[in-house]
PQR file with spaces between the fields and no chain letter, atoms N, CA, C, O and H, PARSE charges and radii, in Angstrom:
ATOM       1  N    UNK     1      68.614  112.277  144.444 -0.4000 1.5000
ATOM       2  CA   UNK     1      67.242  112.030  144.034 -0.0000 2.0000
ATOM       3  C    UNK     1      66.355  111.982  145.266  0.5500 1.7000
ATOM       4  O    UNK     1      66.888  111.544  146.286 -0.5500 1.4000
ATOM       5  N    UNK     2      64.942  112.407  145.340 -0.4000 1.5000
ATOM       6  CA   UNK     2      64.161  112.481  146.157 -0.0000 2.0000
ATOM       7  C    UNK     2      62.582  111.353  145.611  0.5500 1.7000
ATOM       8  O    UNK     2      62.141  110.998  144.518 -0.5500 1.4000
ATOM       9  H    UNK     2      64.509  112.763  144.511  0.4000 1.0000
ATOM      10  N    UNK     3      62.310  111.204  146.552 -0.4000 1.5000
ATOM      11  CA   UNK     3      60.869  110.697  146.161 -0.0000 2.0000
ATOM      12  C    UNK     3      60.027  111.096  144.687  0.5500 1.7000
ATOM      13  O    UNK     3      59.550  110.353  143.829 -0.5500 1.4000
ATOM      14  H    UNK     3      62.669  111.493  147.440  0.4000 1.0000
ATOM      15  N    UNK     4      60.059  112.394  144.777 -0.4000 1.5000
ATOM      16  CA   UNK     4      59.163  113.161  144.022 -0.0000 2.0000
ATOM      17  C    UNK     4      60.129  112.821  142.623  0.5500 1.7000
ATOM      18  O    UNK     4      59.375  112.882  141.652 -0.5500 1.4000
ATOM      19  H    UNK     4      60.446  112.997  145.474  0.4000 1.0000
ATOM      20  N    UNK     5      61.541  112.484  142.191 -0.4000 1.5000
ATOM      21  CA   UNK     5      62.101  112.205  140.990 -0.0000 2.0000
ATOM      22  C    UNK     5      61.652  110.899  140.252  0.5500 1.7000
ATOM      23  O    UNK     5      62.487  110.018  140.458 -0.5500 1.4000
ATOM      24  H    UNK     5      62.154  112.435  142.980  0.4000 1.0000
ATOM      25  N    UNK     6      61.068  110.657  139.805 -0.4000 1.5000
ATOM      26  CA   UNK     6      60.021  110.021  139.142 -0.0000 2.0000
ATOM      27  C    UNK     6      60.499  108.766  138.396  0.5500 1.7000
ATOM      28  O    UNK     6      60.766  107.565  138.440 -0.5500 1.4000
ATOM      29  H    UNK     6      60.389  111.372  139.637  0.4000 1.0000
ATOM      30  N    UNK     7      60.367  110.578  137.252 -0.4000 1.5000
ATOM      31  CA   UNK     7      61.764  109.446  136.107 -0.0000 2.0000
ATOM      32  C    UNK     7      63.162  109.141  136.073  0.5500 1.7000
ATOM      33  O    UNK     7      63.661  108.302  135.324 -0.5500 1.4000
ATOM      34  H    UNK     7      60.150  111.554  137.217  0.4000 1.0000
ATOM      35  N    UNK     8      63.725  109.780  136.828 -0.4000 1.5000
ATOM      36  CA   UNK     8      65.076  109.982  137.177 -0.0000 2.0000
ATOM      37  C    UNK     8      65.374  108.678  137.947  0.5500 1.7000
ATOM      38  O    UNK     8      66.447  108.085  138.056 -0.5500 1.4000
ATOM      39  H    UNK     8      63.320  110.462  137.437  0.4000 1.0000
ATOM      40  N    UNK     9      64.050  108.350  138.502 -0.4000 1.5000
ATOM      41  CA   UNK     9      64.615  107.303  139.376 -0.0000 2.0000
ATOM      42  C    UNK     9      64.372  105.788  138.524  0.5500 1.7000
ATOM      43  O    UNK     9      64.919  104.686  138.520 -0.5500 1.4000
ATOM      44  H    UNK     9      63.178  108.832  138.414  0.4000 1.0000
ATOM      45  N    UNK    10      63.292  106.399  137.866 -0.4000 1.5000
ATOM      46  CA   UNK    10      62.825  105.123  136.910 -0.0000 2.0000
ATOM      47  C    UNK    10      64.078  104.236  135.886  0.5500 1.7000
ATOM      48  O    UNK    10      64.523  103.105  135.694 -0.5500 1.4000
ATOM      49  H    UNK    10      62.847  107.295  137.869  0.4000 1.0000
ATOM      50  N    UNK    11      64.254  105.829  135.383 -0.4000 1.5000
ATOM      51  CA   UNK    11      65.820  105.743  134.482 -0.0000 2.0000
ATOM      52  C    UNK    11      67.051  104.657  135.581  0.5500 1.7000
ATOM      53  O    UNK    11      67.354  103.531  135.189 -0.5500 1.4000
ATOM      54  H    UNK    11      63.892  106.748  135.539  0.4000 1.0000
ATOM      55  N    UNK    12      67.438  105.046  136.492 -0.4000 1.5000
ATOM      56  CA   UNK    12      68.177  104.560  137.484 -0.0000 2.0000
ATOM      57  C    UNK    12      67.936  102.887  137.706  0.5500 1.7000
ATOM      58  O    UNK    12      68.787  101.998  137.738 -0.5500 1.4000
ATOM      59  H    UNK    12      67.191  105.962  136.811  0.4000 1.0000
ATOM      60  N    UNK    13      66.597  102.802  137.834 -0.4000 1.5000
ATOM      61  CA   UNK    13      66.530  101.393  137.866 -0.0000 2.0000
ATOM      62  C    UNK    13      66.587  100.540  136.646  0.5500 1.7000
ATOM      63  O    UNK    13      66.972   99.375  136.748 -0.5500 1.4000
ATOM      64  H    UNK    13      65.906  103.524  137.808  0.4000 1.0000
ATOM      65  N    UNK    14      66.229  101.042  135.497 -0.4000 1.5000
ATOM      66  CA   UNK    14      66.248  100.308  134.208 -0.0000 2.0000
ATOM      67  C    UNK    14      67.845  100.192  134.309  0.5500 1.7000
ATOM      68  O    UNK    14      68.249   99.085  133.954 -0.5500 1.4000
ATOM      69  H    UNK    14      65.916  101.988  135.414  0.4000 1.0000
ATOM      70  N    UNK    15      68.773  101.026  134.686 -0.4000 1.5000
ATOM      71  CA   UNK    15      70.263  101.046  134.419 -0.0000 2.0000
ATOM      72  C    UNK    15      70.520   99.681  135.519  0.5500 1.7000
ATOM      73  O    UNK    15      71.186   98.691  135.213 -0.5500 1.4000
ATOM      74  H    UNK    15      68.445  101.926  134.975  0.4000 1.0000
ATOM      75  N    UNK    16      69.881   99.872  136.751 -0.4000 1.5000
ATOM      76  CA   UNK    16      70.819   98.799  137.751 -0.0000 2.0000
ATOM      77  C    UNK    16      69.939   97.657  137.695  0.5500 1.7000
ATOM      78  O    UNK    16      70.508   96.678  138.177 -0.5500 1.4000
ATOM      79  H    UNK    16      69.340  100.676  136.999  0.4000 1.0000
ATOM      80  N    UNK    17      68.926   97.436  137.346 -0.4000 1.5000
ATOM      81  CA   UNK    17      68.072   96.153  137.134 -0.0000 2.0000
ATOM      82  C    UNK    17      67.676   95.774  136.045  0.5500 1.7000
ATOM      83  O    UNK    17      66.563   95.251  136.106 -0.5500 1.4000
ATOM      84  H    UNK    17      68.464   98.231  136.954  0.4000 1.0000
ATOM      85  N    UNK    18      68.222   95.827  134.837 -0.4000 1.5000
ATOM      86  CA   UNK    18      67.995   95.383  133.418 -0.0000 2.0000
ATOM      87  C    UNK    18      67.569   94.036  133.062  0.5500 1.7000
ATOM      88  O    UNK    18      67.393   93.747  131.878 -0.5500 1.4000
ATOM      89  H    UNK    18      69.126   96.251  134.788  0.4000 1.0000
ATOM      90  N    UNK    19      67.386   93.170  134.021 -0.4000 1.5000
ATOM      91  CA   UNK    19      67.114   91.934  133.497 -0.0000 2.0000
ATOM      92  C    UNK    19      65.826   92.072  134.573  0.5500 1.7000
ATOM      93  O    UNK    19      65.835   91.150  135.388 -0.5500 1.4000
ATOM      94  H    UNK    19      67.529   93.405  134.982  0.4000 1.0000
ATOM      95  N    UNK    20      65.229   92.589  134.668 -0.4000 1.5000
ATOM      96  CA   UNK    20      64.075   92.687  135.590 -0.0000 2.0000
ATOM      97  C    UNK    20      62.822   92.902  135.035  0.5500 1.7000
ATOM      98  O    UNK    20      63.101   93.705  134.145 -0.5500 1.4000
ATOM      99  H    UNK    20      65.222   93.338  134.005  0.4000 1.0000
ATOM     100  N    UNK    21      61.712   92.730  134.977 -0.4000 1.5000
ATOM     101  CA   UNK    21      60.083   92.881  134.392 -0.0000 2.0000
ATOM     102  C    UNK    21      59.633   93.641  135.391  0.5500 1.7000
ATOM     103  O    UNK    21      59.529   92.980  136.424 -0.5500 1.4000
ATOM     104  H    UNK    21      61.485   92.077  135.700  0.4000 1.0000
ATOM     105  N    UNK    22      59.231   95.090  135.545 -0.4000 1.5000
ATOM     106  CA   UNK    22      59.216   96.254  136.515 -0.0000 2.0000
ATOM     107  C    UNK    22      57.807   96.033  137.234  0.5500 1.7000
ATOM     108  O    UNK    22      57.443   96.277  138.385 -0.5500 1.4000
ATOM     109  H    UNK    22      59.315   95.627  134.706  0.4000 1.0000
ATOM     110  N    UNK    23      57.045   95.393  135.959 -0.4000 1.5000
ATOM     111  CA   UNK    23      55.699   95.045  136.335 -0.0000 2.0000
ATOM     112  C    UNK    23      55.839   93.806  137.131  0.5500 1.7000
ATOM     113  O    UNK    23      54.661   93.504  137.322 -0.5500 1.4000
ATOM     114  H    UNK    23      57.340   95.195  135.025  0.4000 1.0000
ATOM     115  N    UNK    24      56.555   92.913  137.705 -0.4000 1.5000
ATOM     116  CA   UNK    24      56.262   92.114  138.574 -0.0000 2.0000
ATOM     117  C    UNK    24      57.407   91.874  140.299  0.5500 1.7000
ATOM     118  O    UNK    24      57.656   91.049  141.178 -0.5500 1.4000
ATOM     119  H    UNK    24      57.512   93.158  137.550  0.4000 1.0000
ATOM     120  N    UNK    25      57.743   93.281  139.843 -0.4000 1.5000
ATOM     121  CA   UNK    25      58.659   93.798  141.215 -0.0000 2.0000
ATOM     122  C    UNK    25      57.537   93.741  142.290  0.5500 1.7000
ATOM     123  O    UNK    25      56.385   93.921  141.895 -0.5500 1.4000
ATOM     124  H    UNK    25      57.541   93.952  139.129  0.4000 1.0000
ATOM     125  N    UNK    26      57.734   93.532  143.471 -0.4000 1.5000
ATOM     126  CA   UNK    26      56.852   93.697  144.793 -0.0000 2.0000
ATOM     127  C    UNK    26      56.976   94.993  145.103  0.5500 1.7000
ATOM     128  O    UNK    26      57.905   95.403  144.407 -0.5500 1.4000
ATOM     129  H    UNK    26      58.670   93.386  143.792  0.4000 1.0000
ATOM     130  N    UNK    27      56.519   95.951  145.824 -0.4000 1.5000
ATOM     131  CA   UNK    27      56.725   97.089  146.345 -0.0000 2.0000
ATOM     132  C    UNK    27      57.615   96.870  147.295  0.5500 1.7000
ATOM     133  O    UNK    27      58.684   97.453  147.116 -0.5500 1.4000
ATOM     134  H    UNK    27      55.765   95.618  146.390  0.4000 1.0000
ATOM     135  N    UNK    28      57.520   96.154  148.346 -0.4000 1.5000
ATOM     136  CA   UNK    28      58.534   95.852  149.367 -0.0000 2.0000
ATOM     137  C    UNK    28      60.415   95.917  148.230  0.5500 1.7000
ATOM     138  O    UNK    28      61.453   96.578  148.273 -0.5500 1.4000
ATOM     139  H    UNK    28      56.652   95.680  148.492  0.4000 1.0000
ATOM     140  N    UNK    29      59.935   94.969  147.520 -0.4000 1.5000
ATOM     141  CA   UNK    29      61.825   95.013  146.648 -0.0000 2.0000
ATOM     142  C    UNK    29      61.842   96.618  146.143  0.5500 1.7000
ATOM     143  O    UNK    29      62.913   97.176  146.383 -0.5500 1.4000
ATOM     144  H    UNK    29      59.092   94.432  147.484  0.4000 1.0000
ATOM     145  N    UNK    30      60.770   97.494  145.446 -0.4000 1.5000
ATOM     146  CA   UNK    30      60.745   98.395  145.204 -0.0000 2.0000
ATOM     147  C    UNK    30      61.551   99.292  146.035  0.5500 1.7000
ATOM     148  O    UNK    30      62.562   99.937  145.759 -0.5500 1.4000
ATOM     149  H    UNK    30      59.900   97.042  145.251  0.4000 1.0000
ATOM     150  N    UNK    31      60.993   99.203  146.926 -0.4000 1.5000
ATOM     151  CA   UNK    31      61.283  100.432  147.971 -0.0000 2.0000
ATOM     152  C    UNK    31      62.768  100.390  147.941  0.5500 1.7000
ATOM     153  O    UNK    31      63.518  101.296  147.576 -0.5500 1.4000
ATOM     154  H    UNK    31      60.171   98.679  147.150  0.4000 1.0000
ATOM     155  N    UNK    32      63.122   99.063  148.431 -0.4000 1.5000
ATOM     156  CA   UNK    32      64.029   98.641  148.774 -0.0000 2.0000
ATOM     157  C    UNK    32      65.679   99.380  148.253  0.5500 1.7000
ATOM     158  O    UNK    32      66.594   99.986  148.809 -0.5500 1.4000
ATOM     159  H    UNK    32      62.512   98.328  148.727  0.4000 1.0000
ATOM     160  N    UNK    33      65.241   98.718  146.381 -0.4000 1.5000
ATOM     161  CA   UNK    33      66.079   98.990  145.539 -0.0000 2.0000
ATOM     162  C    UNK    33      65.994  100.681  145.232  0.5500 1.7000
ATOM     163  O    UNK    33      67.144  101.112  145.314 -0.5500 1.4000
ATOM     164  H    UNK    33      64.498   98.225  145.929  0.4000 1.0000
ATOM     165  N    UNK    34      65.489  101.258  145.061 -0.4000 1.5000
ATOM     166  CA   UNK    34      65.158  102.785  145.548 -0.0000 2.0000
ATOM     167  C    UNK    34      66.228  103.451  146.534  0.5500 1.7000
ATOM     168  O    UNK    34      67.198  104.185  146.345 -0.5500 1.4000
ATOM     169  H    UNK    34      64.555  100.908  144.994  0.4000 1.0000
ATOM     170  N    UNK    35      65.686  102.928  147.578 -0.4000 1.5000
ATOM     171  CA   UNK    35      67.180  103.623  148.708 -0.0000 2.0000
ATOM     172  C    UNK    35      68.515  102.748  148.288  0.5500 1.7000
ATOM     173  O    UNK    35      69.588  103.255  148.614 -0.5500 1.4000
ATOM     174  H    UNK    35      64.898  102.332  147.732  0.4000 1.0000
ATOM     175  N    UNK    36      68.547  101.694  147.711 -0.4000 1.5000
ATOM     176  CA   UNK    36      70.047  101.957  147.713 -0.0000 2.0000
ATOM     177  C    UNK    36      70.487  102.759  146.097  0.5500 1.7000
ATOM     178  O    UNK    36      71.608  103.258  146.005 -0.5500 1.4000
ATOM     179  H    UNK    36      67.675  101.282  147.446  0.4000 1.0000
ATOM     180  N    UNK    37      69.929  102.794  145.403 -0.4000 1.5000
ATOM     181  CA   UNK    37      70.417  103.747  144.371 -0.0000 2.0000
ATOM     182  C    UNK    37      71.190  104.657  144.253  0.5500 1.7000
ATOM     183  O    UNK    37      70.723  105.785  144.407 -0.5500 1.4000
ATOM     184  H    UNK    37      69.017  102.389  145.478  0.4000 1.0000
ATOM     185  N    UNK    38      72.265  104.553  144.021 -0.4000 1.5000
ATOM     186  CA   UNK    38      73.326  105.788  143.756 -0.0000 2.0000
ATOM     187  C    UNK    38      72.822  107.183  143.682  0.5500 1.7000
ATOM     188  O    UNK    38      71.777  107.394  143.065 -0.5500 1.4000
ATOM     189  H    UNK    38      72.645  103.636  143.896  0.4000 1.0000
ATOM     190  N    UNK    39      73.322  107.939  144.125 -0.4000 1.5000
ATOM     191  CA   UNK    39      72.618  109.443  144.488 -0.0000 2.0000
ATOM     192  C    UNK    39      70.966  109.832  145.111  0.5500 1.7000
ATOM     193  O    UNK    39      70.439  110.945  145.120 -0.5500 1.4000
ATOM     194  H    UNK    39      74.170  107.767  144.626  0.4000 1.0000
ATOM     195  N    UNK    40      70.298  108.328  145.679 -0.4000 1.5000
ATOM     196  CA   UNK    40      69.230  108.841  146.494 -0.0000 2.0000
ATOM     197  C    UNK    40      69.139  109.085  147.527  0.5500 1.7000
ATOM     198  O    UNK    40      69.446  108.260  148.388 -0.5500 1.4000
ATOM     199  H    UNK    40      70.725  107.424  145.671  0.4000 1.0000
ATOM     200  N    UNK    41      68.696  110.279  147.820 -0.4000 1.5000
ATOM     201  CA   UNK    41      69.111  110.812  149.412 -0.0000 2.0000
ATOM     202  C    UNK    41      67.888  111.279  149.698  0.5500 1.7000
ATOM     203  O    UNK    41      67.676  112.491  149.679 -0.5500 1.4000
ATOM     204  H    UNK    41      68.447  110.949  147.121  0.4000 1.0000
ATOM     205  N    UNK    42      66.962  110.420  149.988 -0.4000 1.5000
ATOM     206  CA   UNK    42      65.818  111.349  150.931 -0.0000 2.0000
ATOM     207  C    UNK    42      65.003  110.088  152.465  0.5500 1.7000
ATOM     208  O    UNK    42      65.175  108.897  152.721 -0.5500 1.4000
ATOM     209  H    UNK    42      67.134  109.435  150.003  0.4000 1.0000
ATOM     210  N    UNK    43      64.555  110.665  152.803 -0.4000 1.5000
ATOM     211  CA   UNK    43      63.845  109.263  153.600 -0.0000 2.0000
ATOM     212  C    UNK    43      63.275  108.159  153.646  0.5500 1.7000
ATOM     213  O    UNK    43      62.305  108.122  152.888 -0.5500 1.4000
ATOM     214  H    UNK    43      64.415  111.634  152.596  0.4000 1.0000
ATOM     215  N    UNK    44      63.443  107.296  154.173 -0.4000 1.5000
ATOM     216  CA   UNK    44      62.915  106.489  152.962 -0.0000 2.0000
ATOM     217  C    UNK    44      61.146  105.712  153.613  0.5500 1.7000
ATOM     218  O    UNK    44      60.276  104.963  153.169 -0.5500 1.4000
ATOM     219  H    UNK    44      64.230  107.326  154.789  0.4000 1.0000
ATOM     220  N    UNK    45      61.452  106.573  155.009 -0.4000 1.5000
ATOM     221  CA   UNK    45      59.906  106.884  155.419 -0.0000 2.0000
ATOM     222  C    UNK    45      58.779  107.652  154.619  0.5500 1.7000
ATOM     223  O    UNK    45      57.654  107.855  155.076 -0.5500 1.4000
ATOM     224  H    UNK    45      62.159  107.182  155.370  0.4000 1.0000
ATOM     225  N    UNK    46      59.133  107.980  153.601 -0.4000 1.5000
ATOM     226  CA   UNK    46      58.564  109.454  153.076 -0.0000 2.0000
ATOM     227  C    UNK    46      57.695  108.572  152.144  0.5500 1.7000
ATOM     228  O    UNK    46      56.494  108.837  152.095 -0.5500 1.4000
ATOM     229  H    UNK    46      60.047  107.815  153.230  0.4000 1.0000
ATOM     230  N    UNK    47      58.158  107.598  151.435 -0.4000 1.5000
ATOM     231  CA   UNK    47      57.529  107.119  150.626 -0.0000 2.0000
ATOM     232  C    UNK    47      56.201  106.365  150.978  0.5500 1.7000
ATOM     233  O    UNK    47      55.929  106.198  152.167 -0.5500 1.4000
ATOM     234  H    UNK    47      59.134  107.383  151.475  0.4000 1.0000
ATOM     235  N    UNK    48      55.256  105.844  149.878 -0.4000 1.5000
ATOM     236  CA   UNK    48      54.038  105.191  150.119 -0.0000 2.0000
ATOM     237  C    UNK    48      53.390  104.542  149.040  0.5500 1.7000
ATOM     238  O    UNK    48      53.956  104.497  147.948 -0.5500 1.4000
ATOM     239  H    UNK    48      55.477  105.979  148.912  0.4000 1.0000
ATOM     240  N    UNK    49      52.484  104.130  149.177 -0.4000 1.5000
ATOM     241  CA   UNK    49      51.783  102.868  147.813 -0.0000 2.0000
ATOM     242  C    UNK    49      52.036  103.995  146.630  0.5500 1.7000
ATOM     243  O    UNK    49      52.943  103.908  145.802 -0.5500 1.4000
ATOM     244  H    UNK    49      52.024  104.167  150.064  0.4000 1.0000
ATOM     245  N    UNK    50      51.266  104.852  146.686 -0.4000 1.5000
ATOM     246  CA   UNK    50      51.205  106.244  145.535 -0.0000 2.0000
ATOM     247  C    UNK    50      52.113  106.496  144.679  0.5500 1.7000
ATOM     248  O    UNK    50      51.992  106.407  143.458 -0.5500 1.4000
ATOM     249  H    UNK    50      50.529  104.922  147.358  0.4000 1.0000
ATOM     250  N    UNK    51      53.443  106.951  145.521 -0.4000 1.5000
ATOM     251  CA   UNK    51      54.662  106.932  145.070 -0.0000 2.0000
ATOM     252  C    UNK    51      54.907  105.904  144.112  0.5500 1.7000
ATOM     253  O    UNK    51      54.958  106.036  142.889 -0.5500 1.4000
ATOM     254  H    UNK    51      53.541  107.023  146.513  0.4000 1.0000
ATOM     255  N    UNK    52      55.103  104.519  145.012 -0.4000 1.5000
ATOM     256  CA   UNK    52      55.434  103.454  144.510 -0.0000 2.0000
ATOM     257  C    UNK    52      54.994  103.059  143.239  0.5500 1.7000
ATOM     258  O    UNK    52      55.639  102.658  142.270 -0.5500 1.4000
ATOM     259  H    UNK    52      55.062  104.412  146.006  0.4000 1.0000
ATOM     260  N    UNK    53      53.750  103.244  143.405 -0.4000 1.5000
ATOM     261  CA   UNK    53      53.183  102.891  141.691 -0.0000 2.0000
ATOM     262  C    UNK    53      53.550  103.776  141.244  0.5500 1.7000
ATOM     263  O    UNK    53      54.428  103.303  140.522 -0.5500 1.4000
ATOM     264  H    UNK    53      53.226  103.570  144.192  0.4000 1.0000
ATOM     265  N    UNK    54      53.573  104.977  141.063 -0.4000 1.5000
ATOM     266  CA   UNK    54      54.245  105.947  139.882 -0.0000 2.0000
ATOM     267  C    UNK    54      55.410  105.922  139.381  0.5500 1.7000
ATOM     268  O    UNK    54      55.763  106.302  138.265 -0.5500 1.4000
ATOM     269  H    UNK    54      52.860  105.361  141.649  0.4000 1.0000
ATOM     270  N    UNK    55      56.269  105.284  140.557 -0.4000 1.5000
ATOM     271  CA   UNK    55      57.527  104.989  139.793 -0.0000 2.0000
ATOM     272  C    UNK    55      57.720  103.388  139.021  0.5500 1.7000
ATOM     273  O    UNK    55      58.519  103.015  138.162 -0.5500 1.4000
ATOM     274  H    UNK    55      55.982  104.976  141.464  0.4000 1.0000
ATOM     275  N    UNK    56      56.829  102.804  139.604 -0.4000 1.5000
ATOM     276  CA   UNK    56      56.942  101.508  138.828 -0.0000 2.0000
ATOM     277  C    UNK    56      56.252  101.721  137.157  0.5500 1.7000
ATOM     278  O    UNK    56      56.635  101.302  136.065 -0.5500 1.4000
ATOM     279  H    UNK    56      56.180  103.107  140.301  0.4000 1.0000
ATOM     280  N    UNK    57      55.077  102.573  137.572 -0.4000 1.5000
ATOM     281  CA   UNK    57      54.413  103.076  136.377 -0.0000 2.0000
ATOM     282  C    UNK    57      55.906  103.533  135.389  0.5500 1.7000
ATOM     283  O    UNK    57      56.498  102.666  134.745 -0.5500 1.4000
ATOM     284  H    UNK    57      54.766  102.914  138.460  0.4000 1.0000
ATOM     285  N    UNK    58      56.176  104.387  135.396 -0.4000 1.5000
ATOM     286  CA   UNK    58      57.495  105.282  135.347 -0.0000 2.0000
ATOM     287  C    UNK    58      58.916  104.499  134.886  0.5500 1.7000
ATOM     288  O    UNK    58      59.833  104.806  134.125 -0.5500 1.4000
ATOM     289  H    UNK    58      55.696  105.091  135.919  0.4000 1.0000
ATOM     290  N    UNK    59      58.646  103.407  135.683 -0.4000 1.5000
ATOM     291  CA   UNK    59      59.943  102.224  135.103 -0.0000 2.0000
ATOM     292  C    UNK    59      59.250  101.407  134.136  0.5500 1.7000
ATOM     293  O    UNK    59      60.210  100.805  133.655 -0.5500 1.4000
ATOM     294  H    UNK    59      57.901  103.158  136.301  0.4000 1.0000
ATOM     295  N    UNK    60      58.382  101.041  133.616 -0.4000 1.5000
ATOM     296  CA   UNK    60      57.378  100.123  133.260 -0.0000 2.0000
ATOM     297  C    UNK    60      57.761  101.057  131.724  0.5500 1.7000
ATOM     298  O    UNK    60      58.599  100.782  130.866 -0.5500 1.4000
ATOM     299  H    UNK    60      57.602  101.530  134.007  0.4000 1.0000
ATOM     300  N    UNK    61      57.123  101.832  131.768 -0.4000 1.5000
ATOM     301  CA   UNK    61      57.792  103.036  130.483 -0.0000 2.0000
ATOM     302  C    UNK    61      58.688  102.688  129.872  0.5500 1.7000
ATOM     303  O    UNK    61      58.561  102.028  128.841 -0.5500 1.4000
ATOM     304  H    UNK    61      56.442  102.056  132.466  0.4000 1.0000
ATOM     305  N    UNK    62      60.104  103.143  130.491 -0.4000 1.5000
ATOM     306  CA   UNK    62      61.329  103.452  130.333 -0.0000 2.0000
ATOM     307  C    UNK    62      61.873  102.358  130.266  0.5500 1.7000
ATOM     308  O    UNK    62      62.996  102.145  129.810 -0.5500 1.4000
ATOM     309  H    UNK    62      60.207  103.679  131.329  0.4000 1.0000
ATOM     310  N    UNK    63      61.356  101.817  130.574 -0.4000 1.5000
ATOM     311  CA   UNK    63      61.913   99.749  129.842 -0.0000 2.0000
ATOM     312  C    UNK    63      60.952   99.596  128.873  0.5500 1.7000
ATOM     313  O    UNK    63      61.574   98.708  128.290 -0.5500 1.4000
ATOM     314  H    UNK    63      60.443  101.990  130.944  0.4000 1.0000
ATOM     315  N    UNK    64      59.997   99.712  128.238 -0.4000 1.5000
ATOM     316  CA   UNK    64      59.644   99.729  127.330 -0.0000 2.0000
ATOM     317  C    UNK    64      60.379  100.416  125.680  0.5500 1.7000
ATOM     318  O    UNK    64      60.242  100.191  124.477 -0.5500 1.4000
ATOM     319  H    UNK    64      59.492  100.433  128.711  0.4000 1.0000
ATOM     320  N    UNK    65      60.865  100.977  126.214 -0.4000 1.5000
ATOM     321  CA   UNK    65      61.942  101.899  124.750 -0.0000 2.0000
ATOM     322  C    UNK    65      62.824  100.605  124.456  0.5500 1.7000
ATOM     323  O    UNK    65      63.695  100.637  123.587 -0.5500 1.4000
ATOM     324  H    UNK    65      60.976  101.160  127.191  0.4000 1.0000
């Protein structure tokens, strides 16, 4: 997974953080939990606020189902 995988990554975190409210993650834990995710391989310099909210946006979703 790369930055730009959105939902893929969103999906990923609903799987490894299920007891979590996505909407009150910090970005700092964000990031965090992001690079260690099973199959993410990109920099983890690459990322930024932008990102970050889209995938929280994105997890915020996908815990919603």
């Amino acid at each position: 997974m790369k930055w730009n995988d959105t939902d893929e990554i969103a999906i990923a975190l609903v799987d490894a953080h299920p007891e979590v409210d996505p909407q009150l993650v910090r970005f700092t834990d964000l990031h965090r939990w992001i690079c260690e995710l099973e199959g993410f391989d990109d920099d983890p310099e690459r990322s930024n606020e932008r990102i970050l909210e889209s995938i929280q946006a994105a997890w915020i979703e996908e815990s919603d189902y």
